[in-house]
N, C-alpha and C positions, 0 to 999 in steps of 0.2 A: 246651466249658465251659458249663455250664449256673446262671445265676444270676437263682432268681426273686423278686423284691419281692412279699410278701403284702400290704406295707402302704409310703405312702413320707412322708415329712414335707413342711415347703414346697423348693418348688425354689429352686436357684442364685436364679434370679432376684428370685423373694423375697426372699430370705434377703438380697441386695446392696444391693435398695432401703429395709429397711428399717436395715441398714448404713449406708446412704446419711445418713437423718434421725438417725439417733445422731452421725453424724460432724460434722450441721450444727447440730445444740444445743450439742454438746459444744464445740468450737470457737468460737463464740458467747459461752459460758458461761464459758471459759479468759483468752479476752479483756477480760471483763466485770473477772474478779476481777483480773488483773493492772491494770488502769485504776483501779481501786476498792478493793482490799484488804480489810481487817476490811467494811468497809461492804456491801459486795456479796457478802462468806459470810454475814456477819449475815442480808440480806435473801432468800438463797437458802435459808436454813435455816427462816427463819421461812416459805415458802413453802413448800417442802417437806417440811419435816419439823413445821410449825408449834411451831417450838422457838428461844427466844430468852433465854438465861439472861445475866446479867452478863459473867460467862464462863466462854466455852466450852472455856477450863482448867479443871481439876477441880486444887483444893489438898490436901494431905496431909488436911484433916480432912476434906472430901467423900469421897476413896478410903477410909478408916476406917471412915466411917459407912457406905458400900454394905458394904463387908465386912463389916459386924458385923451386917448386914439378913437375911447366909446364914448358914443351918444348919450343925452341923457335917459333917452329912454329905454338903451341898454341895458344900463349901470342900475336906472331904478326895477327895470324887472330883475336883473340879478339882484340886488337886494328884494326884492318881495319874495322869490322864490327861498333865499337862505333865512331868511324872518321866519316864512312858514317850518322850513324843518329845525329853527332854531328854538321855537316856540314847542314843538312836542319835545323838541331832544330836555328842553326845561322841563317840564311835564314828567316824562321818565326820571330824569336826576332828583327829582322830588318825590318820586314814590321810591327810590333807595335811601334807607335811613340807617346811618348807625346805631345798634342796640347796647344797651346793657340790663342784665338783669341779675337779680340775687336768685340763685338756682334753690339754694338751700342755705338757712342762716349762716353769713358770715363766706359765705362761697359766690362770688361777683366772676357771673362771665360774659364777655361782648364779641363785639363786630366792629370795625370799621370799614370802609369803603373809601382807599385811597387810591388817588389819577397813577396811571402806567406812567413814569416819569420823564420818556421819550416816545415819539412814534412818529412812523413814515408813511405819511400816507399817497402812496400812487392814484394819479386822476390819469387816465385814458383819454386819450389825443391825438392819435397818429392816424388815423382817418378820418372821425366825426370829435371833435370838441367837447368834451364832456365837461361843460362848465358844472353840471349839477352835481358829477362828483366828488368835485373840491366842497359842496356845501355838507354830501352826507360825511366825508371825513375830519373835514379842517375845522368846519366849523363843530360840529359833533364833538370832536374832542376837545376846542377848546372850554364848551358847555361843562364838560365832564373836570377841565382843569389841569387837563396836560401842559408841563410847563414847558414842555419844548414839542414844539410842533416840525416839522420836515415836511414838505411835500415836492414830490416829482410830477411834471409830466413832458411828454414828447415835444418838440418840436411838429409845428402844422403848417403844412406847404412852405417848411423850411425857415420858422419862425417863431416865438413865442406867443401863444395864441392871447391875446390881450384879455379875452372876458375868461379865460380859464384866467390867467391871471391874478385877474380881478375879484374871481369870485375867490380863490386861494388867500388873495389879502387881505378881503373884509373878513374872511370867516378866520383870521386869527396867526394862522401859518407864519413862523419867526423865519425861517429860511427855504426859501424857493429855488429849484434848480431845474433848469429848461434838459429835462432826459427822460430816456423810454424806454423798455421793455422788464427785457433779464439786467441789463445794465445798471438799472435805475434800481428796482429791486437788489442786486447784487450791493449795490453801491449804499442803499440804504443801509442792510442788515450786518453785513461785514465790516464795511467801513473803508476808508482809502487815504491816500496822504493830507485830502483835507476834507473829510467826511465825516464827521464821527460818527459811528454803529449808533441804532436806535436801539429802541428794548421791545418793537413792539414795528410790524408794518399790517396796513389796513390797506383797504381801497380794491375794487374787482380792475379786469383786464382779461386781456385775450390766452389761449391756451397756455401761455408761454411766459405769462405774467403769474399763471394762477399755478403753473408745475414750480417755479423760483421759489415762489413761498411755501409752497409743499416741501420742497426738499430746505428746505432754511428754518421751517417749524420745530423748535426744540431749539436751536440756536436764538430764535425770536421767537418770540408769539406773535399769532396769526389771528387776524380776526374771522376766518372762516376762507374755506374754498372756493370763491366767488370768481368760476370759469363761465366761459363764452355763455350769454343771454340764452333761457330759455323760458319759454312762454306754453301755457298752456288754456284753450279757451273748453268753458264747459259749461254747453249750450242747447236749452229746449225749442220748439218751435211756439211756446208763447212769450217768451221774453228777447228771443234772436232772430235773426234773417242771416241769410249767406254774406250781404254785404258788411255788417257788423261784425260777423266772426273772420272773415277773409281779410277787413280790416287791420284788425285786433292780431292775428295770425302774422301776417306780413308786415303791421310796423315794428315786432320786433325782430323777425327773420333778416331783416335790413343791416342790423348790427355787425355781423359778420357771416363769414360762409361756411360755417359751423354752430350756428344758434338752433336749437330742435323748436320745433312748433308742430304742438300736438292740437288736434281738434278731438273734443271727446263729447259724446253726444248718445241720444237714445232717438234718433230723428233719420233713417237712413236717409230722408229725401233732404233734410237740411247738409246732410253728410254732403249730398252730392252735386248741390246747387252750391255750397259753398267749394268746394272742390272748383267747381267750374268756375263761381266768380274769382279766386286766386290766378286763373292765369288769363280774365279779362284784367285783371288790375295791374298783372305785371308784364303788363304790353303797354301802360299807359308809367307806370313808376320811374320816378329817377332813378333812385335806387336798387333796380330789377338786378341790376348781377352780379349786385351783392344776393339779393335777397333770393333770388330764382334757385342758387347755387343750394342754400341754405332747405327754400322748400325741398328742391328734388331730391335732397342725398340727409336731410334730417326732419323732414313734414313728417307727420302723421295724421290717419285721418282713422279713427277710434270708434264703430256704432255698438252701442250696449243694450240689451231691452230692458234694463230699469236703472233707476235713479240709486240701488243698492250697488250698482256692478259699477256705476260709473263713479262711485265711492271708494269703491276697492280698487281701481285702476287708477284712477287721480293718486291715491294714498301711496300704490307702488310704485308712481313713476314721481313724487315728490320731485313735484317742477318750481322751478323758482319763481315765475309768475302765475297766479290761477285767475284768471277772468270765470268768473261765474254770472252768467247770465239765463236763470231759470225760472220757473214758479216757485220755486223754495231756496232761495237763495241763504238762508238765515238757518237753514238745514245743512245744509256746506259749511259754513260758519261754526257751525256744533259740534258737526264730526270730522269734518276735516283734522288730520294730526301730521302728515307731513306735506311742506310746501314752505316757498319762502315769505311769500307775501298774497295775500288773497285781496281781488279787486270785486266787487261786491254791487250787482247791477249794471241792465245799460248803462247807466247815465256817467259811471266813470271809467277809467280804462289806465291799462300797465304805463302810457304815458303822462298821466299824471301824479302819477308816485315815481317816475324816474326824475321827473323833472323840476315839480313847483308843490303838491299839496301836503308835503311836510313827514312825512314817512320814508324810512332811510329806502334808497335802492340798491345798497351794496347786500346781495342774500345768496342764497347756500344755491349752491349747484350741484349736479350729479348727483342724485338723491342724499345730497349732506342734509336737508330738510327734513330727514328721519331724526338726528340728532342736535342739531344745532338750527336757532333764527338767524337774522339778517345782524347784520351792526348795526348798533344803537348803543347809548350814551354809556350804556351799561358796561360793554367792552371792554370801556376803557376802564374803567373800575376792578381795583380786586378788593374782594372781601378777605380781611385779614381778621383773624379773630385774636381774642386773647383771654387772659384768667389771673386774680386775687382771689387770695385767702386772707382773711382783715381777721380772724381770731383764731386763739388758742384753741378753741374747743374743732373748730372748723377744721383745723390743722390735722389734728389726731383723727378725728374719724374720718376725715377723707385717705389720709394714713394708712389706717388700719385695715379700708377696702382695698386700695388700694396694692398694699403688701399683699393681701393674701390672693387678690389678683392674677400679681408678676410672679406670684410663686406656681401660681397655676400652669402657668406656661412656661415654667424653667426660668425666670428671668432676676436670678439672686442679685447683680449691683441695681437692676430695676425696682425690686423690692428694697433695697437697702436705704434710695433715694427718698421712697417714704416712711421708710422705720427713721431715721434720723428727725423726721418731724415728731411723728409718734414722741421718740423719748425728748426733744426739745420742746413741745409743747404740749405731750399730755401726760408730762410727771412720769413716764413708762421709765423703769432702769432697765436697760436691755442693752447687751455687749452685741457690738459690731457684729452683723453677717448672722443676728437671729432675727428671724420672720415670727416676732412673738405671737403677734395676734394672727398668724397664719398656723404657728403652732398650737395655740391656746383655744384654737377652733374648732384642729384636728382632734385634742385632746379631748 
């Protein structure tokens, strides 16, 4: 096996220590606002975001007024892009059905599938406007039948960004609050003098959005680990050119200066023409430093000599976005098993599933793609099961298994809870605390 690094980002080791300092603001920070409440977001926002309004509820006539600030043809692409993911998030809700079935005469067991009763979904804002992800959350949930929606986001260039806004309002969200980071997190899950705790926060964000929920999980439910953007492009030289994977590479490196972008390849010469087109492009980019930051100290650039190894590489670095552009694209699609989202030919790209073609973009980060998918409607759903016994007979023989069961394992009032059906419904006379048919087995 031959697998050569043309380029590598920081190492493990890095990468844990500066893990290390996010995990001791954060925690710090979690602390602060559970001590302190409104007092201590107030003063985190006004540090941070240098933003301190009355409050940081927005009322019916503040969401009006951002609305009426966009165009129409704002307002109608943000409703075309929340249609589209609002249309598969239906799609999913209707392949979840509650069941019932009779397992064995007169023994009824089910499922239900009922909405998280609160949830707080963070939309990211304090640098680029992430109107799309008020649609994978607010709206997503609503689909799902969240009856209490929450959503946060930043303040942008010192103001409520109107099409975040906007897209928060159509997609369902009962209360809005103009706040950012650990605060806005914090402020979710805990709670504050006029906050109520949710059951439940969603929505991706930067290092420091995505440690809050970590350390809050178990107190809440999380919908998955969805830290700083990574992208991953994996690319032949019949389906790719340098300029499409260089592309591809750097519109998501853009996002922060922490986003990895891997190039994975079996082409050393595409390796290294795209190599070269990344820093023809980010001489010409607005967004070079952000993104420059990002290539030098998290790029990779990945040559493998076959289509097997860069299977087994993809799989171990379970990146959150997979651009596949090869001659077997639908070979990827098969074996692929961890990753957050797979983009599937030239013809689309990670920016239109972040944006408008209807698949959620809130997905697993840090190799969480090993065990968990992105958020979808599902999430917000729990399958709750349950169980009757509608007869006498039903009674006694599940009874009777079961005594002899809990005797198995030492569990005498466990057994006793089903000797009590036994003699109430299968005619058994049997004095308290005997496992008859646990004994009449052994006999």
């Amino acid at each position: 096996m031959t697998i050569t690094y043309l380029k590598r980002g920081k190492s493990d080791a890095d990468r844990a220590e500066d893990d290390a300092k996010t995990r001791a603001v954060v925690e710090a920070t979690l602390k602060d606002i559970e001590a302190h409440g409104d007092a201590s977001v107030r003063e985190l926002s006004e540090k941070f975001d240098n933003y301190s309004p009355e409050s940081f509820r927005l009322d019916q006539d503040q969401i009006d007024a951002l609305i009426s600030s966009l165009s129409e043809r704002e307002l109608a692409d943000i409703r075309f892009a929340q249609e589209q993911v609002v249309k598969f998030a239906r799609a999913q809700r209707d392949s979840m059905l509650d069941i019932e079935v009779e397992t064995l005469p007169g023994v009824i067991l089910g499922h239900k599938n009922i909405p998280v009763q609160s949830v707080g979904c963070y939309v990211p804002g304090g640098k680029f406007p992430m109107v799309a992800s008020a649609h994978m959350s607010v709206a997503t949930a609503s689909v799902a039948g969240v009856p209490r929606i929450i959503a946060c986001t930043p303040p942008f260039q010192g103001k409520p960004n109107a099409a975040v806004i906007a897209a928060m309002h159509f997609g369902g969200a009962h209360e809005i609050y103009v706040m950012g980071g650990i605060q806005a997190i914090g402020a979710m899950a805990i709670g504050t003098e006029t906050i109520e705790p949710v059951h439940m926060l969603v929505g991706p964000g930067n290092a420091f959005v995505a440690e809050a929920k970590r350390q809050l999980f178990g107190r809440v439910g999380i919908d998955l680990f969805a830290g700083p953007t990574e992208t991953m492009v994996i690319a032949d030289e019949t389906a790719a050119d340098a300029e499409l994977c260089a592309t591809d590479l750097l519109g998501q490196a853009e996002h922060g200066y922490n986003s990895p972008a891997v190039l994975l390849t079996n082409s050393r010469k595409l390796a290294e023409d795209t190599m070269a087109e990344i820093e023809r492009i980010l001489r010409i980019l607005p967004t070079a430093a952000t993104a420059r930051v990002s290539w030098e100290e998290y790029g990779e650039v990945i040559v493998c000599d076959s289509y097997d190894e860069m299977l087994e590489v993809a799989n171990d670095i379970a990146s959150e976005h997979v651009q596949v552009m090869t001659d077997r694209d639908d070979w990827f699609l098969d074996k692929m098993t961890s990753y957050g989202a797979l983009f599937l030919g030239p013809r689309t790209n990670v920016a239109n599933g972040d944006k408008v073609i209807g698949t959620n973009h809130t997905l697993p980060t840090k190799k969480a793609g090993r065990y968990t998918g992105g958020l979808w409607v599902g999430k917000f759903l729990k399958t709750h099961s349950y169980q009757k016994v509608t007869t006498d007979a039903a009674a006694a023989m599940i009874g009777e298994y079961g005594s002899r069961l809990c005797m198995l394992e030492g569990f005498v009032g466990h057994a006793e809870q089903c000797n009590i059906r036994v003699r109430r419904y299968g005619g058994v006379n049997l004095p308290y605390g005997e496992a008859a048919p646990y004994r009449e087995a052994a006999e």
